[in-house]
Phi, psi and omega in degrees: 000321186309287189327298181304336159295321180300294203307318199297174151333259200339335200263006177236145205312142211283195160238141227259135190291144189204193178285353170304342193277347181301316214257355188267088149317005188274153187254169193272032190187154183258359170215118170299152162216165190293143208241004161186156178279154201242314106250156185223142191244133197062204194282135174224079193252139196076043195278331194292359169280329199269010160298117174063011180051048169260359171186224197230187193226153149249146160269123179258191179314127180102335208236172212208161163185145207236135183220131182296108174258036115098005161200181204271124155237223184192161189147166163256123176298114168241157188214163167239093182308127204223346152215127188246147152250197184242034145243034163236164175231180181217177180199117190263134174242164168218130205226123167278301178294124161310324196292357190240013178312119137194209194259003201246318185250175177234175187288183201251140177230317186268357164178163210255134175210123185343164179018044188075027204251355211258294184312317181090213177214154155293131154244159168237102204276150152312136349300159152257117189294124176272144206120214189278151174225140214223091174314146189263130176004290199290322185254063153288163177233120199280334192218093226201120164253355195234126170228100176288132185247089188269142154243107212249082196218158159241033169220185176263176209227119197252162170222114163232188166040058163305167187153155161240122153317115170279125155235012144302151169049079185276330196294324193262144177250337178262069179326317167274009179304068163278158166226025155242176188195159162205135200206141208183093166284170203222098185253039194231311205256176236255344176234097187285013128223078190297307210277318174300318178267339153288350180286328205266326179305286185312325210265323181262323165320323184277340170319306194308313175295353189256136204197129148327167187301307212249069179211034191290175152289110181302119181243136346316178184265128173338148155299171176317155170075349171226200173207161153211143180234080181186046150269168193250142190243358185164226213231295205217192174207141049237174202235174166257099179287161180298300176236184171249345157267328163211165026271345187049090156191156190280120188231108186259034159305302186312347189255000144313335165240317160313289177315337182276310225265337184263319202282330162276015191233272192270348185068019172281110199245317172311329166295325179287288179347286172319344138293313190295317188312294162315267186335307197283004196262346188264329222299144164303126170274003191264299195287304194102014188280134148284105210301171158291304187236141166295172171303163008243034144327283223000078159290139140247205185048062162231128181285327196272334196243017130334264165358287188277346157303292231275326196277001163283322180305306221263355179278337183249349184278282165344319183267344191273291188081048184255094172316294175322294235273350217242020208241332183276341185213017159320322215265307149324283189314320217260341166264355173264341175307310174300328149319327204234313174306342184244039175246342169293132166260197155316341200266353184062015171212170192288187200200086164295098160251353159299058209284345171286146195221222185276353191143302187340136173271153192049214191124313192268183182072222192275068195261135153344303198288312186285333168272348157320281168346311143326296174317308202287344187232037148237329174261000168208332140313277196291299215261344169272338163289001184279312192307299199304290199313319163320301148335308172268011193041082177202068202296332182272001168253001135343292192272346184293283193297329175307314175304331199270330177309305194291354190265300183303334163292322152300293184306311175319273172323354199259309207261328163273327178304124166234105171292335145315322184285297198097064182169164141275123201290154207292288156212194190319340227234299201278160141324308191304134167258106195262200180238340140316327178273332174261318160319317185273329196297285181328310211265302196266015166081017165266026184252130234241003196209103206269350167284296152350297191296325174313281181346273175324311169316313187276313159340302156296340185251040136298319180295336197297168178226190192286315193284327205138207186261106143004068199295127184308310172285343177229103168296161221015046164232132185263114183226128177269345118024253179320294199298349185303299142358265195271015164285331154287349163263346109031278183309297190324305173293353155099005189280051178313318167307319189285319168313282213297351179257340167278307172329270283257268172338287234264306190268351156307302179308330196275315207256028161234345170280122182289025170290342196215192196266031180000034137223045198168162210256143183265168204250015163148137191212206212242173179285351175271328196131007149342170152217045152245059188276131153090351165006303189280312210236088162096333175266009167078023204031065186206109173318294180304008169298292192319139178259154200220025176213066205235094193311355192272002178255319181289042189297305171351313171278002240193255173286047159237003160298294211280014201209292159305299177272299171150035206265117190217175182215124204240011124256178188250153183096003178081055177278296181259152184229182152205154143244144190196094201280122196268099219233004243211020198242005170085018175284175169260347198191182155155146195226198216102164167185210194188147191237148164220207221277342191253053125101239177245156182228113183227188152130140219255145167206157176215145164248134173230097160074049189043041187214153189255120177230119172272135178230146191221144171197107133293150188296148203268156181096325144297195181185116177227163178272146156250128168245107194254120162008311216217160147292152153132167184292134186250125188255125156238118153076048159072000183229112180328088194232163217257157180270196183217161170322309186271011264332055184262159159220145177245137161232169190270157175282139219142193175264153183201138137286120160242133175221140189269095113316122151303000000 
């Protein structure tokens, strides 16, 4: 219990107010009301009161009306009838996307069927009692910007004090309690604060993901014509889930990106922990095989996201420290390691028989993306899993996986790596470059060069179109997934400008376009601009499937912490850190930070008149590395002090200045 206090949002210092809170999509209140009528069909009258609760509406027979809450929430719905007859009913439809508005259906959340057919609509059957009314649980809806009201009467139907219970982050009451920040013009892209508002965006989407326990998608899936969200999601709650209208289960390919992306924004940790706990608590005891998913999905046979469970671990430890939680799933862990490790064959590379993955055509056998993915969970399997063991002081198998990491690696450049291409190939066989397996080769250090990393850069923005990259392994699909990736290996490779034009491209299309709820990241859409993602592979053709709150979309927030200002921690709770402010993208500045339990991590950079200005604040009692920007005489806290080799400086933890002349 101590742990879970230390742990909330609350117990860590807030992030200091600025003009940035303008820019916090989390709304101020745990109960919503509709900020505009978005449209009304037939007699509606006094419909602009039930905007903000300001009165009431009538309905006449028949007629119907959809009211906005100007951003994406979640929740159980409540009204007040206030004139009734006694042959009426009503029927609530719910829509995230404007294009699926209408009175017969909600967009499909339990399962994708052509043309909008699955879900239906809530009815509220005749009689209707007059006064409050309350949707019942079980058809909570996690994720909606649109709530359609039909009234199916033959007198008129009066109504007020429309709301949504927000039942996300049921633990936080103060939604906007961040304890990051990020803040940045944009003197390039058509809203210079493009960059400010996608941070807030990703941040309030993994918000969305965050759900009570017993509030899953029901497997098997509701029949045709209904939904239910009361299923139980794990060992405890509240958890972080993939979406907020679906699949709402833990799934931890998404959380390679969510976590990072909760961890510079809310320090909300406690879901994850609580995802992790599940997957190890499913682990196979014979194999040491790990699920894809949690219940009440528990999908299996996937080897990457095998992976990504390990490589999560070492991701909540790192921001955490949680010793207990990490001393409690060793023994698992260290047998799920053992799992993937006895999937390396002679060939020195893994042999993926676990083929399910994020959505990818191929995948199996001796594939670029599972053994990256291995490496990383070679740099976390093996050599970050090297770390936890170190941690647990438990050096030899510390030196088994740093060895085995360093082999996998070799081997990994010997069999995939194409020199003509610049790039890396899908597997042994194909042709195909693909773009998740050359993003992780970068992003995760397999890469043997920085003339290498270049390479693999320009080779990804081939794939692009005007929206973003193309995928190579799902044709006409744009997955911000994926691109989360490589918009941090961009950075990684020193392309700073080719990152900030793919953000700029790919999620400028996701939060401004009115196909979706501009304040939360949609989970993927076609090379036109479609939300017909994935359509061919597994979605049924059905647009209104597609989620428009997907925490596997918020890579953005996360790296433009870790990458624009460079602020990163490289033990855990950020006893040691490092910085290295990526300055080279045509900004003028940028400030932000983050807290985690040993306090704040911040800092401000400005460029002037060809000269580098730092302002740094740290927990007093650390220690980092400075990766410094630029050449030039280097000033720190006003005093003249000599580089390293690599053009690093260390400082202690406190307040520091740093200033560059040319």
């Amino acid at each position: 219990m101590l742990l879970y206090l230390l742990l909330l949002p609350a117990a860590i210092a807030l992030a200091p107010d600025g003009p940035w809170d303008s820019f916090n999509y989390a709304p101020k209140s745990k109960t919503v009301y509709p900020q505009a009528v978005y449209k009304s069909v037939g007699t509606v009258s006094g419909s602009g009161k039930l905007v903000g609760n300001m009165g009431s509406a009538t309905l006449s027979p028949s007629s119907w009306i959809a009211l906005d809450f100007g951003i994406e929430v979640g929740g159980l719905v409540s009204l007040n009838f206030d004139a009734v007859g006694n042959t009426s009913s009503v029927s609530l439809s719910f829509t995230e996307s404007p294009m699926f508005v209408n009175p017969l259906a909600s967009d499909d959340s339990s399962y994708p069927a052509p043309n909008m057919t699955y879900d239906g609509v809530f009815t509220i059957p005749a009689p209707l009692s007059k006064g409050y009314w309350t949707q019942p649980s079980y058809s909570l809806r996690g994720g909606f910007r649109y709530l359609t009201i039909v009234s199916h009467s033959e007198t008129a139907l009066e109504i007020s004090n429309v709301s949504c219970a927000i039942s996300f982050m049921p633990h936080v009451e103060n939604l906007r309690a961040y304890t990051g920040y990020f803040y940045a013009s944009d003197p390039v892209f058509h809203d210079p604060d493009f960059l400010t508002k996608v941070w807030y965006a990703g941040a309030y989407t993994v918000q969305t993901n965050t759900v009570p326990l017993h509030t899953g998608r029901q497997v098997p899936f509701a029949a045709a014509g209904s939904w239910f969200n009361n299923a139980t999601l794990g060992v405890a709650g509240p958890i972080i889930v993939d979406g907020a209208k679906r699949d709402r289960a833990v799934w931890p390919g998404d959380m390679g990106i969510a976590v990072p992306t909760q961890f510079v924004s809310t320090f909300d940790l406690i879901p994850t922990r609580n995802a992790l706990s599940t997957m190890f608590a499913a682990i196979n005891p014979e194999t040491g095989a790990l699920p894809e998913s949690g219940p009440p999905l528990s999908q299996l046979g996937s080897d990457t996201y095998h992976c990504w469970t390990l490589i999560g671990t070492h991701n909540y430890y790192l921001y955490s420290g949680d010793d207990d939680w990490l001393s409690t799933i060793w023994t698992n862990y260290t047998r799920a390691i053992a799992f993937v490790e006895g999937k390396v064959d002679s060939t020195g590379l893994m042999d993926v028989t676990g083929l399910r993955d994020w959505g990818r055509l191929g995948g199996g056998g001796y594939n670029a993306e599972g053994n990256a993915i291995l490496y990383k969970a070679s740099s976390i399997v093996l050599l970050t899993a090297s770390d936890l063991a170190n941690y647990m002081g438990d050096e030899s198998l510390s030196a088994a996986w740093g060895a085995n990491a360093t082999a996998l690696k070799a081997k990994f450049n010997e069999a995939f790596w194409v020199e003509s291409a610049g790039m890396y190939r899908d597997n042994l066989t194909t042709t195909l470059h693909p773009q998740d397996a050359n993003s992780f080769a970068v992003l995760y250090n397999l890469t043997l060069s920085d003339e290498q990393k270049v390479a693999v850069s320009q080779g990804l923005e081939k794939n692009w179109n005007d929206l973003g990259p193309v995928v190579p392994e799902l044709p006409d699909t744009i997955s911000p997934f994926i691109s989360g990736f490589e918009l941090q290996a961009h950075f990684e490779a020193g392309q700073d400008d080719r990152a900030l034009d793919l953000l700029r491209r790919e999620w400028g299309y996701i939060l401004y376009t009115n196909l979706s709820v501009q304040s939360t990241l949609l989970e993927g859409f076609t090379a036109n601009g479609s939300l017909w993602y994935r359509s061919y592979r597994g979605y049924n053709y059905d647009a209104a499937y597609t989620s428009h709150a997907h925490g596997w979309s918020s890579g953005p927030t996360s790296a433009l912490t870790f990458y624009i200002l460079g602020l990163t921690i490289t033990s855990p709770r950020g006893a040691t850190w490092s910085l290295s402010p990526h300055i080279n993208g045509g900004l003028p500045g940028a400030e932000g930070g983050f807290g985690t339990s040993l306090g704040w991590f911040g800092v401000k950079w400005a460029l002037q008149d060809n000269q580098f200005f730092m302002e740094i604040s740290t927990p007093e009692g650390t220690s980092g590395q400075v990766k410094l920007p630029r050449n030039g005489s280097v000033v720190v806290d006003e005093e003249a002090v000599d580089v390293d080799a690599d053009g690093e400086i260390a400082l202690t933890g406190g307040k520091h200045s740093v200033a560059i002349f040319s």
